[in-house]
C-alpha positions as CSV (number, residue, x, y, z in Angstrom):
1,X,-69.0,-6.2,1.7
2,X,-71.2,-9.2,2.1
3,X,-70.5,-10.2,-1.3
4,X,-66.3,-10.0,-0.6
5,X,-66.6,-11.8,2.5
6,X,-68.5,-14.7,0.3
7,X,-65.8,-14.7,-2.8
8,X,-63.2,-14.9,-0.2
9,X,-64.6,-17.9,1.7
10,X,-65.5,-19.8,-1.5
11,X,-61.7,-19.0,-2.8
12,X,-60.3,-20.7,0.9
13,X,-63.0,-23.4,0.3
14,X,-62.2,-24.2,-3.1
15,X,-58.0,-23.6,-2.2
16,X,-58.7,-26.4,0.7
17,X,-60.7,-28.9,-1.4
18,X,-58.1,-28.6,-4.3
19,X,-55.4,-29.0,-1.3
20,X,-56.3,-32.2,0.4
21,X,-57.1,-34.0,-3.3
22,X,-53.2,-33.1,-4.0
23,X,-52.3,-34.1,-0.5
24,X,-54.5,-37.4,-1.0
25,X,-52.6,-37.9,-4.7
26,X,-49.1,-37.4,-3.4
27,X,-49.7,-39.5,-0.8
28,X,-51.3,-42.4,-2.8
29,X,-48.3,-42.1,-5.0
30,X,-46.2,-42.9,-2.0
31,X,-48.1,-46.0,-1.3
32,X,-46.4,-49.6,-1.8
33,X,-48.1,-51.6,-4.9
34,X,-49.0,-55.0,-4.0
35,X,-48.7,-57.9,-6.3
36,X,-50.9,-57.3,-9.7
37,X,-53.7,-59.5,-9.8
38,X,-53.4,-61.3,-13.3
39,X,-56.8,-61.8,-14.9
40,X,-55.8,-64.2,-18.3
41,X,-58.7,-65.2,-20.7
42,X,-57.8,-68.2,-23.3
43,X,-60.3,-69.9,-25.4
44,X,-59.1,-73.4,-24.9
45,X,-56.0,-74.8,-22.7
46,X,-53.7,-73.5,-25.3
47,X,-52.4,-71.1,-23.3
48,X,-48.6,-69.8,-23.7
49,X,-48.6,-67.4,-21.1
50,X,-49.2,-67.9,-17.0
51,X,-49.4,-65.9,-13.9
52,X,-46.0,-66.2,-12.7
53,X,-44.2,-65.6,-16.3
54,X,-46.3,-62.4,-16.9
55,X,-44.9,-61.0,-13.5
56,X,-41.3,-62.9,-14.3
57,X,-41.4,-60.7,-18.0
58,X,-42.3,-57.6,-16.6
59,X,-39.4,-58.0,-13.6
60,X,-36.9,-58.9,-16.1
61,X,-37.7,-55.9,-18.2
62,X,-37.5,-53.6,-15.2
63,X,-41.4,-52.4,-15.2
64,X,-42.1,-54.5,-12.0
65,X,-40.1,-55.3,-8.5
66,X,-40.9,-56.0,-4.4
67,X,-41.7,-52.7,-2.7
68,X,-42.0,-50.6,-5.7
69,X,-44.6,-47.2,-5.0
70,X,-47.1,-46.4,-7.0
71,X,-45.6,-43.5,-8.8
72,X,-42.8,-45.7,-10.3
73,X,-45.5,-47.8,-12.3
74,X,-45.8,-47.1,-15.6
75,X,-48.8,-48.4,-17.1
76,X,-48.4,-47.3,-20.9
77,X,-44.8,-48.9,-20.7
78,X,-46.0,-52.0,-19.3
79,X,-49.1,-52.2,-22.3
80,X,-47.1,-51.5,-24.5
81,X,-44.0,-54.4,-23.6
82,X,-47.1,-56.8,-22.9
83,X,-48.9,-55.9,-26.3
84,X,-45.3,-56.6,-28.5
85,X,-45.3,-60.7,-26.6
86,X,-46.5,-62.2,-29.9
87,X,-48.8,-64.4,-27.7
88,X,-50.8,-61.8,-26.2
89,X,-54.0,-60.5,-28.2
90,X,-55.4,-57.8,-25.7
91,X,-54.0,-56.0,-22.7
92,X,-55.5,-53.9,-20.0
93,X,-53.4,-52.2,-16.8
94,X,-55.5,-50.3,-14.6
95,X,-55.0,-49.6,-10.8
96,X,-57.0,-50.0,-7.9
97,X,-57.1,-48.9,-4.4
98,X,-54.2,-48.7,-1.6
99,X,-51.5,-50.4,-4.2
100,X,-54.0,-52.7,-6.3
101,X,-53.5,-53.2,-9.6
102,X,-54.9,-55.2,-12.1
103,X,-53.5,-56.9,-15.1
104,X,-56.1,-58.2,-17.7
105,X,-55.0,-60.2,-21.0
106,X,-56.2,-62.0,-23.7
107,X,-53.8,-64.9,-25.1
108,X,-53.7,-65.8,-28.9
109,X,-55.4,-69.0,-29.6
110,X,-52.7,-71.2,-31.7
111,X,-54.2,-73.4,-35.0
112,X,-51.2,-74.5,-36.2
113,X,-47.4,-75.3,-35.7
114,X,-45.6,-74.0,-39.1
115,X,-41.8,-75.9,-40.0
116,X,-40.8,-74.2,-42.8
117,X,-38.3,-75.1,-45.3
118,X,-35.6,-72.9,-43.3
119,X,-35.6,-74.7,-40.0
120,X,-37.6,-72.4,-38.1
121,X,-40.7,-73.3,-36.3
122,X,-43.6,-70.8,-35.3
123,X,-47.6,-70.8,-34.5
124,X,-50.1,-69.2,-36.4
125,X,-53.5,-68.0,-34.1
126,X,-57.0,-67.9,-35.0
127,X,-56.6,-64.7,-36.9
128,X,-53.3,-65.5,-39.4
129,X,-51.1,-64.0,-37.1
130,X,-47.7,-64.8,-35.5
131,X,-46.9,-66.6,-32.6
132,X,-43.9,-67.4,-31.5
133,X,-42.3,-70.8,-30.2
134,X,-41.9,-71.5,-26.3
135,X,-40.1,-74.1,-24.9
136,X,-42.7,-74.1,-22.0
137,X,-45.5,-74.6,-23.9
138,X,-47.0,-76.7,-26.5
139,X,-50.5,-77.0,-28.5
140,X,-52.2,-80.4,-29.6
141,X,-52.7,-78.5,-32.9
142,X,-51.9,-79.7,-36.7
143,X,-48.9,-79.1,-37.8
144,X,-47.9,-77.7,-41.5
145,X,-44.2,-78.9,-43.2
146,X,-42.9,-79.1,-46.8
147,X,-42.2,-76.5,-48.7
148,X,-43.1,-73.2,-47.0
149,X,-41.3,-70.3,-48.0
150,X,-42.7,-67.6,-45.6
151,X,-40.4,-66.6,-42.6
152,X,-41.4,-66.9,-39.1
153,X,-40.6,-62.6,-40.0
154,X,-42.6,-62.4,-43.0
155,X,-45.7,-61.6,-44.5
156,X,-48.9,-61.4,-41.9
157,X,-52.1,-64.2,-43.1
158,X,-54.2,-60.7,-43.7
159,X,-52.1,-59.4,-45.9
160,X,-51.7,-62.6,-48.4
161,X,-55.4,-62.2,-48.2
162,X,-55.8,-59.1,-49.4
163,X,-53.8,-59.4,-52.2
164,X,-54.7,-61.3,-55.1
165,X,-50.6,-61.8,-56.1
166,X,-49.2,-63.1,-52.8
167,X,-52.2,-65.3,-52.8
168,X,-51.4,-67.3,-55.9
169,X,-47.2,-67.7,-54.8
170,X,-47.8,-67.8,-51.1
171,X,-49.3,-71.2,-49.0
172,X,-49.5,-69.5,-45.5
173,X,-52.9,-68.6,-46.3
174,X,-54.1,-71.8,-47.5
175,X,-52.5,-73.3,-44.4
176,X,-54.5,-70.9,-42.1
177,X,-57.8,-71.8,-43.8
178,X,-57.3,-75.5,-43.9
179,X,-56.0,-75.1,-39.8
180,X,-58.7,-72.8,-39.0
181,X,-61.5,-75.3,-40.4
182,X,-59.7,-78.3,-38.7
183,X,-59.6,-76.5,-34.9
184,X,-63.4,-75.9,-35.1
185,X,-64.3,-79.1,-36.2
186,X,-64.6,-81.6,-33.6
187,X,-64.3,-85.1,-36.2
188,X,-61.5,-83.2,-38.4
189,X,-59.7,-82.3,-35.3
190,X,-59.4,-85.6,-33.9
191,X,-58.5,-86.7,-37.5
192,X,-56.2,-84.3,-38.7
193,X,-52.5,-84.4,-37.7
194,X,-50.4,-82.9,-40.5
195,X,-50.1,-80.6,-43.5
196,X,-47.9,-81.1,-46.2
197,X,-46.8,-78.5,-48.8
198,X,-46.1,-80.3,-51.7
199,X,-43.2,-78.7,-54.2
200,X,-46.1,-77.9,-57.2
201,X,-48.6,-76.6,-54.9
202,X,-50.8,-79.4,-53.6
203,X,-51.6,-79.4,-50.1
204,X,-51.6,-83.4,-48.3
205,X,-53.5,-84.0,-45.1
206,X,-51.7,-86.6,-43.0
207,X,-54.6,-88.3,-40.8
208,X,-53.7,-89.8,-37.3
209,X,-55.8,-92.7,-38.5
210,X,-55.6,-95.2,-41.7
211,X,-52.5,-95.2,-43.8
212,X,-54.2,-93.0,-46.8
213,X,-53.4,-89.3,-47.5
214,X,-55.7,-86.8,-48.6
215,X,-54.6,-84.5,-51.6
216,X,-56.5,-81.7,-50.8
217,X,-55.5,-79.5,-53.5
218,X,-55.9,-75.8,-53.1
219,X,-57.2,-74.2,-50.2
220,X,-57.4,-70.4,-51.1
221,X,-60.7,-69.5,-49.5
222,X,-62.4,-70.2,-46.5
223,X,-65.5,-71.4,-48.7
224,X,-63.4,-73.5,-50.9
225,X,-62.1,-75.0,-47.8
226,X,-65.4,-75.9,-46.5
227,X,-66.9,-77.3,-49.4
228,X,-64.1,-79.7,-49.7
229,X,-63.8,-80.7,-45.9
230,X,-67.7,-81.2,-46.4
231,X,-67.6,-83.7,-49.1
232,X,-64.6,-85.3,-47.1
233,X,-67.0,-85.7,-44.0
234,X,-69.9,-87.1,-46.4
235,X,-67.3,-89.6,-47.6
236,X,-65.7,-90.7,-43.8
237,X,-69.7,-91.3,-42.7
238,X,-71.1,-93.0,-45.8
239,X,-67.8,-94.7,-47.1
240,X,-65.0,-95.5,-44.7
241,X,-68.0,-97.5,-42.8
242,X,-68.1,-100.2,-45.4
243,X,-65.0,-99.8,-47.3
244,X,-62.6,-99.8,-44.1
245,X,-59.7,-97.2,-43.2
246,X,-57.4,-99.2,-45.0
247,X,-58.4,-99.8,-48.6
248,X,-56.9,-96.5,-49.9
249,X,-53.7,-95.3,-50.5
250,X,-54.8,-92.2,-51.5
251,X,-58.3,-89.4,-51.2
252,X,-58.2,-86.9,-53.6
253,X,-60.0,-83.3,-53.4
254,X,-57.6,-81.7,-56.2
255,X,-60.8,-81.7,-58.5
256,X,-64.0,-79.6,-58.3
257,X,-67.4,-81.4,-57.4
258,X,-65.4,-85.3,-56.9
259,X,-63.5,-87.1,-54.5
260,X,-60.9,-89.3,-56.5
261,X,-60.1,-92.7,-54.4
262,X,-56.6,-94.1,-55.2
263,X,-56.7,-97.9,-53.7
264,X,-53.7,-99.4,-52.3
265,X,-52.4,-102.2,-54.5
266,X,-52.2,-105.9,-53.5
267,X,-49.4,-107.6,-53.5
């Protein structure tokens, strides 16, 4: 009997506890969400992406409005819209207490500004990916022109990579290594302004200083890259010094081991 008495008081016990946590759920679903504190984490000030546009995107779309309750928010939806903005690297939603609710994102970190020979315009980020153009926003970042086939739609940076056929047709990835050296360089990134694709393959370096260009060749490696940005820098501090910005016409890195100096000619 004892025993009985105890199974049926541990069933109420157990039916009561289980009873208030559903009443305490449906009645936090009820509750109004409050504006979503926006966490946003950028490298550098190249950030595309603010506060108020995050919350602007996600009202547009529908996912967000003013006195919505917590069991209208859908978290997955709203990841998943905020994960497919080509800006946004990371994304976290996660709610809080009575209506809190956080939103945590990591922006892309643009390298380079990409005009290819269509007429369309996009960014490239720190990893060879995508980024697309904002008329909000801009990036004190080289910029790559000439003749570039690949579509703002195209082939990712990783994949030209990885494949030892796209990488011998394809300049994206040479521009993403040359970019990538030049926005963690503090002299090159002061001194580099502008990549240019040449028809046969070559790769010029427009500097914001001097009226030389620099044929840099190929770039299709990251260590090729560096050794020839490295003999580059030996030459600017041991060179330039005594010879002046103005005496060339033209630096070239085309060739392994040697920097080939075209002068300008006097009239």
């Amino acid at each position: 009997m004892k025993l009985l008495i105890k199974i049926v008081l541990w069933t109420l016990f157990a039916g009561g506890i289980i009873y208030l946590l559903v009443k305490v759920e449906q009645d936090r679903q009820q509750i109004s969400l409050q504006e979503p504190d926006v966490s946003i984490h950028v490298k550098s000030e190249h950030g595309f992406l603010n506060e108020d546009e995050i919350k602007m995107k996600l009202s547009r779309k529908g996912l967000f409005r003013p006195n919505m309750k917590v069991e209208d928010l859908n978290l997955q939806a709203m990841e998943e819209y905020l994960e497919s903005i080509s800006h946004v690297k990371t994304v976290d939603i996660y709610m809080g207490l009575n209506g809190s609710w956080n939103i945590d994102l990591e922006l892309r970190e643009p390298i380079v500004r990409v005009f290819n020979k269509f007429g369309e315009t996009y960014y490239l980020d720190e990893d060879g990916e995508y980024m697309d153009r904002t008329t909000t926003h801009t990036a004190r970042i080289p910029v790559a022109t000439g003749f570039i086939v690949e579509r703002s739609n195209g082939i990712r940076v990783p994949q030209i990579i990885n494949n030892d056929t796209l990488i011998s047709i394809l300049k994206l990835d040479d521009i993403y290594w040359i970019s990538n050296y030049v926005c963690n360089d503090p002299l090159f990134q002061s001194l580099i302004g502008q990549i240019q694709v040449e028809k046969n393959g070559d790769l010029l370096l427009i500097p914001l200083v001097g009226d030389h260009v620099i044929n840099f060749g190929s770039a299709n490696s990251k260590s090729e890259v560096g050794k020839k940005f490295e003999k580059l820098k030996v030459f600017y501090k041991e060179a330039i010094p005594y010879e002046g910005w103005r005496k060339y016409e033209e630096i070239s890195l085309k060739y392994e081991g040697q920097i080939v100096c075209k002068k300008k000619r006097t009239i």
